[in-house]
C-alpha positions in Angstrom: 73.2 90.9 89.1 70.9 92.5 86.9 72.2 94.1 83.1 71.1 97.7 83.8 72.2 99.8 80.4 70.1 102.8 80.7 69.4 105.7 82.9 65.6 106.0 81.9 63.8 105.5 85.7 60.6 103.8 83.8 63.5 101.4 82.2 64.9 101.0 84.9 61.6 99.5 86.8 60.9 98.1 83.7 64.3 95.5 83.9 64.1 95.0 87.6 60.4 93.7 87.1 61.7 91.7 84.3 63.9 90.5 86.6 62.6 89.8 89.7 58.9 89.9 89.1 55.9 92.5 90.3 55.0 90.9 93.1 58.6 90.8 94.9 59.5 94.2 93.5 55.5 96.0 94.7 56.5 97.7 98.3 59.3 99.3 96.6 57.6 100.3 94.0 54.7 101.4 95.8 57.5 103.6 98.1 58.7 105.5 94.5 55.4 105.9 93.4 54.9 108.1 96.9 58.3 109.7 95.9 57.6 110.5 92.3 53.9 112.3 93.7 56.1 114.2 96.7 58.4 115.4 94.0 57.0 115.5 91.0 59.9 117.5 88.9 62.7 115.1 90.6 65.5 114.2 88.3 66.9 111.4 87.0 69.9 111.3 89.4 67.5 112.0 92.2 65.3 109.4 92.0 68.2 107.4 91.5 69.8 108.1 95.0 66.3 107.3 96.3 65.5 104.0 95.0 69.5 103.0 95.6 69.2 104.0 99.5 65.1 102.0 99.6 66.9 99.1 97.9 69.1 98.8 100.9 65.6 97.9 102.9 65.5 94.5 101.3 69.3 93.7 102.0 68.8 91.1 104.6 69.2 87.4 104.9 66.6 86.5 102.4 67.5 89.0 99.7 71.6 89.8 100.4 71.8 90.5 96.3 70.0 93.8 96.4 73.7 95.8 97.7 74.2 94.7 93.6 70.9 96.6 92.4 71.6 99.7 95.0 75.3 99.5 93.6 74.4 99.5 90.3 71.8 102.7 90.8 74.9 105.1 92.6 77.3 104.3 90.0 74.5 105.2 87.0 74.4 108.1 89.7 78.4 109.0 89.7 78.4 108.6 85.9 75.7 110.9 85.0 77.5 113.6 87.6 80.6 112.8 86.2 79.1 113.6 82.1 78.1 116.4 82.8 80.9 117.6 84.3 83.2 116.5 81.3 80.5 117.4 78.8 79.9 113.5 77.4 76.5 113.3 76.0 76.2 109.4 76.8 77.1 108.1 80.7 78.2 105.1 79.7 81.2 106.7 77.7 82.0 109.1 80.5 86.1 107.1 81.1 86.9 107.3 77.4 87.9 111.4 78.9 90.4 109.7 81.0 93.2 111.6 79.3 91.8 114.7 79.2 90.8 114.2 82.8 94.4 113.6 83.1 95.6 116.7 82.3 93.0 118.7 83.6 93.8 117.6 87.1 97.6 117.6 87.0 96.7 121.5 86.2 94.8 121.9 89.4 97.6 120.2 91.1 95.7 117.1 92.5 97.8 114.3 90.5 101.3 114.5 90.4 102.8 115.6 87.0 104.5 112.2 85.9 101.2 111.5 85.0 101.8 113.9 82.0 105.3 114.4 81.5 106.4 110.4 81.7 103.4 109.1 79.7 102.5 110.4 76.0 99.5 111.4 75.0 99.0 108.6 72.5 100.0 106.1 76.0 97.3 107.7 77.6 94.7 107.4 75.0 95.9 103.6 75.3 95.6 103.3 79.1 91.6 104.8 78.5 91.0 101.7 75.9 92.3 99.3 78.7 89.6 100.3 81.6 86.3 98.1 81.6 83.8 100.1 82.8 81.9 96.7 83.9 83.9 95.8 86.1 82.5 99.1 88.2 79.3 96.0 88.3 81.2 94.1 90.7 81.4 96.7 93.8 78.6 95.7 96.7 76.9 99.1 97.7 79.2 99.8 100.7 82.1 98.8 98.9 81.6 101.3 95.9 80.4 103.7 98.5 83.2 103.4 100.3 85.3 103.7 97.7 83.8 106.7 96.5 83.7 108.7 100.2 87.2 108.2 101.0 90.1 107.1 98.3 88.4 109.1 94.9 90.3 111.8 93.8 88.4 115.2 95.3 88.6 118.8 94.4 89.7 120.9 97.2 86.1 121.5 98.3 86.1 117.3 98.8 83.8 117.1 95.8 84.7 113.7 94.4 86.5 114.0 90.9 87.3 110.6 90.1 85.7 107.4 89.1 86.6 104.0 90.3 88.0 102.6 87.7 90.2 105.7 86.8 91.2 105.3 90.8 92.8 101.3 89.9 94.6 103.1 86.4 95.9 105.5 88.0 97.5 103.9 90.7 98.5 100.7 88.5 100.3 104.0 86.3 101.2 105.4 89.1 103.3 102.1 90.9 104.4 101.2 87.2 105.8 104.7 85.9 109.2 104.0 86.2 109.4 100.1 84.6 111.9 100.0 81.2 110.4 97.1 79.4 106.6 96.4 78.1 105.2 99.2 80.5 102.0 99.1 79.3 101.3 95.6 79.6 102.4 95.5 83.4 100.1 98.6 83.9 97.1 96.1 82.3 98.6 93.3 84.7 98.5 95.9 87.9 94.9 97.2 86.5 93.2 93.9 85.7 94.4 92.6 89.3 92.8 95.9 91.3 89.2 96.2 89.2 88.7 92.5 89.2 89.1 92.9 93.2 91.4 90.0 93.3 93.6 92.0 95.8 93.7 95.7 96.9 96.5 97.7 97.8 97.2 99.1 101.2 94.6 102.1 102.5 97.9 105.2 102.0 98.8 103.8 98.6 95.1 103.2 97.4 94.0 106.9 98.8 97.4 108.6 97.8 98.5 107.2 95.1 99.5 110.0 91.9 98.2 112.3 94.0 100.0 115.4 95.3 100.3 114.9 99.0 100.8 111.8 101.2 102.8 108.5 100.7 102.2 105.0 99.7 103.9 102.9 102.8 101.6 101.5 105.9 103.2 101.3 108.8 106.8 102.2 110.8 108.6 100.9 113.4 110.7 103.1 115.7 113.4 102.1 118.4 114.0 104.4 121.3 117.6 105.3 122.2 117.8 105.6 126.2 119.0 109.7 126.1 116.9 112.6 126.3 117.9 113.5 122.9 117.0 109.9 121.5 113.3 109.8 122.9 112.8 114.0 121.5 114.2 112.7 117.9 112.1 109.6 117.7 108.7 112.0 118.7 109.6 114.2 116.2 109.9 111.6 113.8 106.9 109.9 114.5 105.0 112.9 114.6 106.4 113.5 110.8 105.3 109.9 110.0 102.1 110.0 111.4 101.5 113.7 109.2 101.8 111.7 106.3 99.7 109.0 107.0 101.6 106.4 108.3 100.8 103.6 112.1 103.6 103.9 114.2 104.9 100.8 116.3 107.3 102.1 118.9 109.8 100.3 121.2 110.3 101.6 124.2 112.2 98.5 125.9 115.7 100.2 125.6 114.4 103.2 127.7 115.4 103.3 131.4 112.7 102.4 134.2 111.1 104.7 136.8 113.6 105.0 139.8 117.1 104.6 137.2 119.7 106.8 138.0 120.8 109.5 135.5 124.5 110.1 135.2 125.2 108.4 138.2 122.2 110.2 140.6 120.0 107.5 142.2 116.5 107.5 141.8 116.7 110.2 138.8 114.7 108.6 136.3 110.7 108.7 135.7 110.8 105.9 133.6 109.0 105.1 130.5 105.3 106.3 131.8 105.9 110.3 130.8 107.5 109.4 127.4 104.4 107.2 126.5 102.2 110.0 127.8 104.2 112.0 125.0 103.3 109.7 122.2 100.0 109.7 123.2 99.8 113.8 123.4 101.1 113.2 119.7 99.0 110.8 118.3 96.3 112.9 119.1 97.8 116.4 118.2 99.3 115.4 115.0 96.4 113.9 112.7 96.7 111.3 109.3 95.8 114.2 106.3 93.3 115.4 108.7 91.5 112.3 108.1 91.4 110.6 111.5 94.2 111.0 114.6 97.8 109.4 115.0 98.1 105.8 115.6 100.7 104.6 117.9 101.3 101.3 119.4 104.2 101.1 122.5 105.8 97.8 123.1 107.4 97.2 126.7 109.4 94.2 127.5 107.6 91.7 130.4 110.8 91.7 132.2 111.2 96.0 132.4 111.1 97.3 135.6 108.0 100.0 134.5 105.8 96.7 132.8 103.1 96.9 136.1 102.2 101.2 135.4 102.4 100.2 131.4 99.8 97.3 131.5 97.4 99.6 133.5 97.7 102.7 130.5 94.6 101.9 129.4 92.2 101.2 131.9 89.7 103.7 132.5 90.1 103.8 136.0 93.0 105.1 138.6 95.4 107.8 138.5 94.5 109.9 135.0 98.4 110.8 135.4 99.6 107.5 134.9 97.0 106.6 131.8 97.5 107.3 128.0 93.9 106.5 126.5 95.0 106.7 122.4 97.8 104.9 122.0 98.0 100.9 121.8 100.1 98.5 124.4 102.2 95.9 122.9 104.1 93.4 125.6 107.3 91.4 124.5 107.5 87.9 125.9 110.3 85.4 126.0 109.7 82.0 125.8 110.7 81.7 129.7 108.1 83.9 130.7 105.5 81.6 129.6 107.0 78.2 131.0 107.2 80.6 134.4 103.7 81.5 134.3 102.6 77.7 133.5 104.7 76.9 136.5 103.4 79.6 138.3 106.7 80.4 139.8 108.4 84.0 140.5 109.5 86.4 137.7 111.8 88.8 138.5 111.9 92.7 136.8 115.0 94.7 135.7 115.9 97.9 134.9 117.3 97.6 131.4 119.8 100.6 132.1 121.3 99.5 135.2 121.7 96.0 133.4 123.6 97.5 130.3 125.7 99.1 133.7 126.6 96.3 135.6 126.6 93.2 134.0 128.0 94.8 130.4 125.4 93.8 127.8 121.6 94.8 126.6 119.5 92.1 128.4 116.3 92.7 124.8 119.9 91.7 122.7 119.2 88.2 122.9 116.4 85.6 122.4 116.3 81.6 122.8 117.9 80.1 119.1 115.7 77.2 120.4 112.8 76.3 122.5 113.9 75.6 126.1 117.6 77.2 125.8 119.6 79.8 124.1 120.7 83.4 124.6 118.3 85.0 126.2 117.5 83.1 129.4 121.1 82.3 129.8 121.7 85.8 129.9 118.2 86.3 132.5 119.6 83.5 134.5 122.5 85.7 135.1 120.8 88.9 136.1 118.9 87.1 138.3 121.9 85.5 139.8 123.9 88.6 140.4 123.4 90.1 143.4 124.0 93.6 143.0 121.8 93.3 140.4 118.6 95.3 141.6 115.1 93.6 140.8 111.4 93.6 141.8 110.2 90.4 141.9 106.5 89.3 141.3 104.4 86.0 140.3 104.5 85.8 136.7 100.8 84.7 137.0 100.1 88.0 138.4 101.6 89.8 135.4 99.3 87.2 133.4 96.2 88.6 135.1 97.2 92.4 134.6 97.4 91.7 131.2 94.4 89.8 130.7 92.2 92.4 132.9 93.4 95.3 130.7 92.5 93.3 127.6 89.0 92.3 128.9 88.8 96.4 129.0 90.6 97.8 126.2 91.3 95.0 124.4 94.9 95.6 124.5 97.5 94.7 124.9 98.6 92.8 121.7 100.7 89.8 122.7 104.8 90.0 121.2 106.3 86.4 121.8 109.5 87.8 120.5 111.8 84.1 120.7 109.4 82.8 118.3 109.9 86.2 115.7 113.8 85.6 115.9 114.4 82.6 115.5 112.2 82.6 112.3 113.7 86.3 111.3 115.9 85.4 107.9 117.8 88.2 108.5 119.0 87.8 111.7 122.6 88.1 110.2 122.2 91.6 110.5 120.2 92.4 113.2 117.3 91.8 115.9 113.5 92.4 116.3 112.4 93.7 119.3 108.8 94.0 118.7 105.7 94.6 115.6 104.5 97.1 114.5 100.7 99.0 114.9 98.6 95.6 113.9 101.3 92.9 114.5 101.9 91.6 111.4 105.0 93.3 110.4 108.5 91.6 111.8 111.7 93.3 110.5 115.1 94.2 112.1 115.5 97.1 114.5 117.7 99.4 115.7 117.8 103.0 117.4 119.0 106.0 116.1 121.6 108.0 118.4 122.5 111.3 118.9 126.5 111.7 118.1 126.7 115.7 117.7 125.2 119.7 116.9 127.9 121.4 115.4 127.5 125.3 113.7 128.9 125.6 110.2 129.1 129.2 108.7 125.2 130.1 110.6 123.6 126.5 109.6 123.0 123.9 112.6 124.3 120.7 111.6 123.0 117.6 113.9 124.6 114.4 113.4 122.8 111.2 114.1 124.0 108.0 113.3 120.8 105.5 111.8 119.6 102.8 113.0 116.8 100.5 111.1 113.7 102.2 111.2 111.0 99.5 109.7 109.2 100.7 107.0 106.4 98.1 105.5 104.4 97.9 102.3 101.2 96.0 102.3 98.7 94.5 99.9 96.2 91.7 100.0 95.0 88.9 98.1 91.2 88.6 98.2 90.9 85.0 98.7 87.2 84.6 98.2 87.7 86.2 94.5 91.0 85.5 93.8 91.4 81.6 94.3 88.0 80.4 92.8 89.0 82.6 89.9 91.9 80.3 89.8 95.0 83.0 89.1 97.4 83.0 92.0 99.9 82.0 89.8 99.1 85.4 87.3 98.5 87.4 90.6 101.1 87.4 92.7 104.3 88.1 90.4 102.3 91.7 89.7 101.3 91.8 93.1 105.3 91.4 94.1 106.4 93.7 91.7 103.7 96.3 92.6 105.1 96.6 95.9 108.4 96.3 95.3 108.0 99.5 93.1 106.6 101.4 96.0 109.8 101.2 97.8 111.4 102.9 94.9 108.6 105.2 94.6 108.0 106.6 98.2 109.4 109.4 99.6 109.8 108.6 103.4 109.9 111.8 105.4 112.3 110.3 108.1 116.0 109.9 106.8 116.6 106.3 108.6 113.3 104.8 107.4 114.2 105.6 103.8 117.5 103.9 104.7 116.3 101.0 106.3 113.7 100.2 103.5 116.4 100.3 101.1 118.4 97.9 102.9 116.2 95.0 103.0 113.2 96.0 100.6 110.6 94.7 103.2 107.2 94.2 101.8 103.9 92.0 103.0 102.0 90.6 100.6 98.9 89.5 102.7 95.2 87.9 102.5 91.9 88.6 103.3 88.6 86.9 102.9 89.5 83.5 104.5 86.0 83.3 105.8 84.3 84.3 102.6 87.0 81.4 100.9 86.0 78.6 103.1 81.9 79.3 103.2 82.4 78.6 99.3 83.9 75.6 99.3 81.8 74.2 102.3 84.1 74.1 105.0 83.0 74.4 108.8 85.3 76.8 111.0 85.5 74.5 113.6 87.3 71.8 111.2 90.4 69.8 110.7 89.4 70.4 107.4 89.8 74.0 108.0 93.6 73.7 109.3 94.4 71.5 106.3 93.2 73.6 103.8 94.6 76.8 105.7 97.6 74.6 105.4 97.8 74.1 101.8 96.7 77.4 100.5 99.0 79.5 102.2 102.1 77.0 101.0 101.1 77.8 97.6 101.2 81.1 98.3 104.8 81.0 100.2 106.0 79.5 97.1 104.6 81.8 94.5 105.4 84.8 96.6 109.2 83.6 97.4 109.8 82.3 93.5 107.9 86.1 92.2 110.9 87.5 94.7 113.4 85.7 93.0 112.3 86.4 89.6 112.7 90.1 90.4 115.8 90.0 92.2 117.5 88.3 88.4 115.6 91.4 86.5 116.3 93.7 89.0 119.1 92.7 91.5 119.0 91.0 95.2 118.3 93.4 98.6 121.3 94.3 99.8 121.5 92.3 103.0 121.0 89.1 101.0 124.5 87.7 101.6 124.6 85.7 104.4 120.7 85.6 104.8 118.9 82.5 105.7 117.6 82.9 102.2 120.8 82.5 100.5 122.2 79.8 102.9 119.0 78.0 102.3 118.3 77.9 106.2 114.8 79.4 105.6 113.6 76.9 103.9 115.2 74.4 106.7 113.3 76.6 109.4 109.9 76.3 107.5 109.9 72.6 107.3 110.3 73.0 103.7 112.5 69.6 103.5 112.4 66.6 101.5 109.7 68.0 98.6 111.3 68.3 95.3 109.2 71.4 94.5 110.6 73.1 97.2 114.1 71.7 96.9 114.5 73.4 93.4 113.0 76.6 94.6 115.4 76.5 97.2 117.9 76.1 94.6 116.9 78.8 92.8 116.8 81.1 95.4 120.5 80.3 95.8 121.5 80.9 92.4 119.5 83.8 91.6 118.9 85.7 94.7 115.9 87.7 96.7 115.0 91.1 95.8 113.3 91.6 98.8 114.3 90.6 102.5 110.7 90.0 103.9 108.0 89.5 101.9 104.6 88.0 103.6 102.6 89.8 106.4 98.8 89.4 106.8 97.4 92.7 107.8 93.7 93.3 109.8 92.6 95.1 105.9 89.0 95.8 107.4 88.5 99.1 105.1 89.8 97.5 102.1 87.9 93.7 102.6 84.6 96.2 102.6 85.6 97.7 98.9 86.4 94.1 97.9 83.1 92.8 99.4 84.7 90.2 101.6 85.6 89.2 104.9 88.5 91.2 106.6 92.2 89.3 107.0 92.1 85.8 108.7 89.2 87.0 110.6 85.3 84.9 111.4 82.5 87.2 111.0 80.7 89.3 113.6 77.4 87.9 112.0 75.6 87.5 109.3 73.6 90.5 108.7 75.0 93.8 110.1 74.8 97.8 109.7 78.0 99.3 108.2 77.7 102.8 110.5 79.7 105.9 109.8 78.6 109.9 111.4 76.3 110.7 108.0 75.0 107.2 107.3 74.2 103.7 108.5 73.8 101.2 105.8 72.7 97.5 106.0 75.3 94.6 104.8 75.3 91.1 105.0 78.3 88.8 104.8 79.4 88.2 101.0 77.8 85.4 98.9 75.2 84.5 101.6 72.7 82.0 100.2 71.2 78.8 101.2 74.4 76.8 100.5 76.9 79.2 102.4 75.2 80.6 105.3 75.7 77.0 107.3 79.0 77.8 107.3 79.0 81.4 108.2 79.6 81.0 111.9 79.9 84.7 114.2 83.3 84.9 115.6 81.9 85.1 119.1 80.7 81.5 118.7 83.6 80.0 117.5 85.7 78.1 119.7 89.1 80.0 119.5 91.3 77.0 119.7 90.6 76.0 115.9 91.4 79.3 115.0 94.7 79.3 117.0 95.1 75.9 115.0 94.8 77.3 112.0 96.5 80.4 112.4 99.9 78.0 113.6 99.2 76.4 110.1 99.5 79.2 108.3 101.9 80.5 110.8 104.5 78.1 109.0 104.3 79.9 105.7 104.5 83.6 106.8 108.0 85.1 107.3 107.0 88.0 109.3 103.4 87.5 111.2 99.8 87.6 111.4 96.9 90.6 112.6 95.1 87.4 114.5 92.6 88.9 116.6 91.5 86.7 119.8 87.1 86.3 120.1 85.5 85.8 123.8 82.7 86.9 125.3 82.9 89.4 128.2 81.7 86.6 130.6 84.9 84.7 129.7 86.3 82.8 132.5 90.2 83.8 133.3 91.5 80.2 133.0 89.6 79.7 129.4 91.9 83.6 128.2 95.0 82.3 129.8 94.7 78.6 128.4 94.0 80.5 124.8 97.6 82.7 125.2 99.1 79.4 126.3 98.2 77.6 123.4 99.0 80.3 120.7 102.6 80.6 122.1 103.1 76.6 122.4 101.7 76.7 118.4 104.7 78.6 117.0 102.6 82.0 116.5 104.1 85.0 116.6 101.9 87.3 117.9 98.3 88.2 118.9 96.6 91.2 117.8 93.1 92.5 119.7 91.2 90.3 122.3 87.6 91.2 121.0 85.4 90.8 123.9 82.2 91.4 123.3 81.8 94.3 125.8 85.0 96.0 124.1 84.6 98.6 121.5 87.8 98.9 119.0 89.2 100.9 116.5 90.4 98.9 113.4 94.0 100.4 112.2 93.4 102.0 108.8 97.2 102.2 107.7 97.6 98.7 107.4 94.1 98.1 105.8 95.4 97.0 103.0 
C-alpha cells in the first residue's frame, strides 16, 4: 500500500509515481490531466473523488492492489469533509475531536446519552488517544465505501457524520459501558479487534450501535400456537421485530392443515397457506429502519398435511392465490424421511391437529435420540398405524422432486434435518427445536406463546399470555483470512465472547418472550468468515483432503477457545440459568462431539463442570456477505463467485477482485460454480463437529444440473451429520443475501 501523508494532488502523483513508476501510472495520468483542463478551478476533494473512482479502472487481475490507492484517496476525501466541519486545520488530526464530536451528537439526539453521562470527559479524551487513524489504511475501496454508505453515523438529512474509526469506538464503548473492572482496557481489547478487521460485529449491532433507534440482536425465532389468537399475536410480534431490524424464522408446524376441523366442524380449516400469505403481506408492509423490507423465513414439517401448496409458494407460476413471493421456505426433515426417499418407498402426511386429537400427543415433540431409532419414528409408526388416523399418502421421492424443482427456481427452500439439531441441542433438558432461523445457522429451544385471557381492570385491557421461548441470537464473526495469520485467536475470542455476551444485557427486545428467552439461555453465535480467503494463503486447493483436515483443526481450536472464554465469564459473571442439568454441566457435550480421550479437552471438560457456562449456545456461522465486504474477505464458509467481479448497488457499480489475489494465490481461488460440492459437504461435516448450533452452507450447481446429481448432494449432507442447508445457488437463480445475520 502506498504511505500517502498529504492532501497536495501534485504530492499525491508525485508518491504514486515514486511508487509505481511513470510508465504504469501514464493513462491515468493522462485521464487527470483532461480533468484538471475540464475543470480548471476543481478542488482538492474533487479531484480526489475523481482519481479514487479512475483508480478503480486498473482493479483487475493484474493490478487487484489499486482498491488500496482508491481507498486511500476517499478517506483523504472523508477527512478533509470531516475538518472542515469540526474546524481542524490539519486532516490528519481530524479524530483527536472525538469528544467533542461526542457531545455534539448526543445533543442532536443521534447517540444515545450514556455516551456522556456514564463516561467522563477526561475517559473520553482517553478513548480519542486509543484510536489509530492508520488502521483506516486497511479498508479495500468497497469495504470503506461500504462502510461509509450504510453503518456511519448520519445527520437526519443522511449526510454521513461519522468516521470509521470513531464507528469501532463507539460501538466497543457502547457494548462495554456497563463493565465494573478495567473498562478502559476492555474497550481497547473490543476496539483493537474491530479496526484491525479481525472480526466484525453483526450488520444491527454495527449500524445501531450508541445510536438512538434500533437494536443490536440479528435474528428471531417464533413458534406458532394453533388458535386464531396465537397466529394474530405472533404477526404482530414479528411485525415489531422486523420494525427494528431484526430476520424472522417462523414455525408454522404446530398450525393445523387445510381441510382440519375447527371446534369439532369438519373441513373448517384453510390450513397454513393464508397465514403464510400474512407473513408475507408483512414482511413487505413493515420495512427494517426503512432500509430494505421484512425478512421472514416459514418452516413447515415434511410430514404436515399442507407441505405439497407450501413447497410450491415460491414458484413463479400457478395460482397467484396460493404463492407468497417475499418470504423464504424452510422444510423440517426427520431422519426417516430421508431413509424413505432412498428407499423410494411411500410417506404418508398428517394433520398435526387431528394427531394432537386422536392419538394424545404433538407428533414435531419428538425426534430420533439416535440414528435409525428413537422417539420420533416410533411415534410416526403409530400414526401411520392407526386407522382412524386420516393421512394423504405420496412417494417421498416425489416430495424430493417438489423440493428440488422449487430450489432450481427460487433457490429455496433451505433444508432443516431436525433429528440431527436435537440430538446435538445441549439443552435439550429443557426444551425442543423445531426449526432455524432466517439463514440456518441459529439452533435454540422453542416454544409458542398462548393466549390464556383479556380481562378489563378499572378501563385498561389487560391480555395475558403465557411465554414461550422466543430465540433471540447475537452474532459476530472472526475474519479468518486476517485473524489466524495474525496469529491472535487466543486474544480474540475471550473479547469477542464477552462483546456478545454484553449485548444480551444491553438490548432492549421489543417482544416481551424474546427478552425472556434470551435471558434464559444467553444464546450467542460467535461465527467465521473468510474460509476461502484463509485457505488461498496457505496454499490449499478446495477440492482437498487437505482442505477437510485443516477445516477440521481450525474450527477445534476455535470450539475450545470459544467454550473455555464461556467459562471464564460464567466464574466472573455467573452461569445461564438453564445450566443445571445441561449437557454442558453433565459433560455429555463433550461426549456428543467426540471430544474423548484428549487430555486438553478432558480438563476443559472439567472445567466446565466446576465453573459453569455463561452462555447456553455459543457458535453459529452466519452467511456475513455485507460485513466480509468491509473486512475485504470472502463471505462465511462460502467459495467465490470468481475472481474479478462488479460490487453493484442502484447509484454505483464498482470493480472488486477477490482479496490478496496474486500470482501465488489465484491457483487456489476456484469459482464456487466449479467446485465439486461434495468436498464442500466434506468439509462443512468437519466443521460440523465443532459447531453447537449450525452453519449458513449454501449448495453451488449449475442450472443444467441433473436431478440425481441435487438429490445425491442432499443425501450426502444429511448422512454427514449437517444440520442444515441454506440456499441452492444455481446459476440461473438470483438471491437476496439476509443482511441481519451479516455479521
Amino acid at each position: 500500500m502506498v504511505q500517502m501523508m498529504t492532501y497536495d494532488r501534485q504530492s499525491i502523483l508525485a508518491q504514486l509515481e515514486e511508487k509505481y513508476g511513470r510508465e504504469e501510472l501514464s493513462p491515468l495520468l493522462r485521464k487527470h490531466e483532461r480533468f484538471e483542463t475540464r475543470h480548471p478551478d476543481a478542488d482538492d476533494a474533487e479531484w480526489t473523488k475523481a482519481l479514487s473512482l479512475d483508480a478503480l479502472g486498473f482493479l483487475d487481475e493484474q493490478e487487484p492492489y489499486w482498491t488500496f490507492i482508491a481507498a486511500r484517496l476517499l478517506i483523504m476525501e472523508t477527512y478533509k469533509e470531516a475538518a472542515e466541519k469540526r474546524g481542524v486545520a490539519n486532516p490528519e488530526e481530524v479524530y483527536t475531536k472525538f469528544p467533542e464530536h461526542i457531545e455534539k451528537l448526543v445533543e442532536k439526539g443521534l447517540y444515545e446519552t450514556f455516551l456522556v453521562e456514564k463516561y467522563t470527559a477526561q475517559e473520553r479524551e482517553q478513548l480519542a488517544a486509543m484510536i489509530d487513524r492508520h488502521r483506516d489504511e486497511i479498508f479495500t475501496y468497497i469495504g470503506l465505501k461500504t462502510l461509509l454508505d450504510r453503518y456511519v453515523t448520519c445527520d437526519f438529512d443522511k449526510t454521513p457524520l461519522e468516521l470509521p474509526q470513531e464507528r469501532f469506538m463507539i460501538i466497543a464503548m457502547t457494548l462495554m459501558q456497563d463493565e465494573t473492572e478495567d473498562r478502559l482496557t476492555k474497550i481497547n481489547e473490543a476496539y483493537w479487534a474491530m479496526s484491525n478487521l479481525y472480526m466484525t460485529t453483526a450488520t444491527p449491532t454495527l449500524s445501531n450501535a450508541g445510536k438512538t433507534h434500533g437494536q443490536l440482536s440479528s435474528c428471531f425465532i417464533d413458534t406458532v400456537d394453533d388458535s386464531l389468537q396465537g397466529i394474530y399475536d405472533s404477526n404482530t410480534d414479528v411485525a415489531t421485530l422486523s420494525k427494528f431490524g431484526g430476520g424472522i424464522g417462523v414455525y408454522m408446524g404446530k398450525v393445523r392443515s387445510r381441510g382440519s376441523s375447527i371446534r369439532g366442524f369438519k373441513g373448517a380449516s384453510s390450513g397454513v397457506i393464508p397465514w403464510i400469505k400474512q407473513l408475507n403481506n408483512t414482511a413487505v408492509s413493515v420495512d427494517q429502519l426503512g432500509q430494505r423490507q421484512g425478512a421472514i423465513a416459514v418452516y413447515l414439517d415434511v410430514w404436515h398435511k399442507d407441505i405439497m401448496p407450501f413447497l410450491d409458494l415460491k414458484l413463479n407460476n400457478g395460482d397467484e392465490r396460493m404463492r407468497a413471493h417475499d418470504i423464504f421456505t424452510g422444510v423440517c426433515l426427520p431422519d426417516i424421511f430421508m431413509e424413505t426417499v432412498e428407499e423410494r418407498g411411500e410417506w404418508y402426511l398428517f394433520d398435526p391437529h387431528e394427531v394432537r386429537t386422536v392419538m394424545g400427543f404433538d407428533l414435531e415433540d419428538y425426534y430420533d435420540e439416535k440414528r435409525g431409532e428413537g422417539s420420533f419414528r416410533d411415534k410416526y409408526m403409530q400414526c401411520v398405524a392407526n386407522p382412524d388416523l386420516d393421512r394423504t399418502t405420496v412417494n417421498a421421492i416425489d416430495i424430493m422432486k417438489r423440493i428440488m424443482r422449487s430450489q432450481l427456481e427460487t433457490g429455496v427452500p433451505f433444508m432443516f434435518y431436525r433429528d440431527e439439531v436435537n440430538r446435538q441441542n445441549a439443552n435439550n433438558h429443557q426444551g425442543m427445536i423445531y426449526s432455524s432461523n432466517l439463514c440456518t445457522e441459529i439452533m435454540q429451544n422453542m416454544s409458542a406463546t398462548t393466549y390464556e385471557s383479556t380481562t378489563l381492570e378499572d378501563g385498561i385491557i389487560v391480555t395475558r399470555r403465557k411465554a414461550g421461548d422466543f430465540v433471540v441470537c447475537n452474532l459476530s464473526s472472526i475474519n479468518l483470512g486476517r485473524a489466524v495469520p495474525a496469529d491472535v485467536l487466543e486474544r480474540l475470542i475471550p473479547i469477542q465472547v464477552r462483546m456478545l455476551d454484553n449485548v444480551i444485557e444491553l438490548n432492549t427486545i421489543p417482544v416481551a418472550q424474546a427478552e425472556l428467552t434470551n435471558s434464559r439461555y444467553r444464546g450467542i453465535g460467535l461465527g467465521t468468515f473468510g474460509w476461502h480467503h484463509l485457505i488461498a494463503q496457505e496454499g490449499i486447493a478446495w477440492e482437498t483432503d487437505e482442505a477437510v483436515e485443516y477445516a477440521d483443526k481450525l474450527y477445534e481450536k476455535i470450539a475450545y477457545l470459544t467454550i473455555q472464554a464461556s467459562s471464564e465469564l460464567a466464574v466472573e459473571k455467573g452461569s445461564y440459568p438453564y445450566y443445571e442439568g445441561s449437557d454442558w454441566q453433565s459433560g455429555e457435550y463433550f461426549t456428543k462431539h467426540g471430544y474423548t480421550n484428549d487430555a486438553k479437552w478432558d480438563a476443559l471438560k472439567e472445567t466446565v463442570a466446576k465453573q459453569g457456562m455463561r452462555n447456553g449456545y455459543l457458535m453459529a456461522v452466519a452467511p456475513n456477505s455485507s460485513t466480509s465486504i468491509i473486512a475485504g474477505s470472502t463471505a462465511s464458509i462460502d467459495p467465490i463467485f470468481q475472481k474479478s467481479y462488479s460490487e453493484e448497488k442502484k447509484d454505483y457499480k464498482i470493480p472488486v477482485t477477490v482479496p490478496d489475489l496474486n500470482e501465488k494465490t489465484t491457483w487456489y481461488y476456484k469459482s464456487a460454480y466449479f467446485i465439486d460440492q461434495n468436498w464442500t459437504i466434506k468439509q462443512n461435516a468437519a466443521r460440523a463437529r465443532h459447531i453447537d448450533q449450525g452453519i449458513s452452507l449454501n449448495l453451488y450447481v449449475q442450472n443444467t444440473v441433473k436431478a440425481k446429481d441435487l438429490l445425491e448432494l442432499h443425501i450426502n449432507a444429511w448422512a454427514s451429520g449437517i444440520k442444515t442447508t441454506y440456499y441452492v445457488r444455481s446459476t440461473s437463480v438470483e438471491l437476496l443475501e439476509c443482511e441481519s445475520c451479516a455479521s
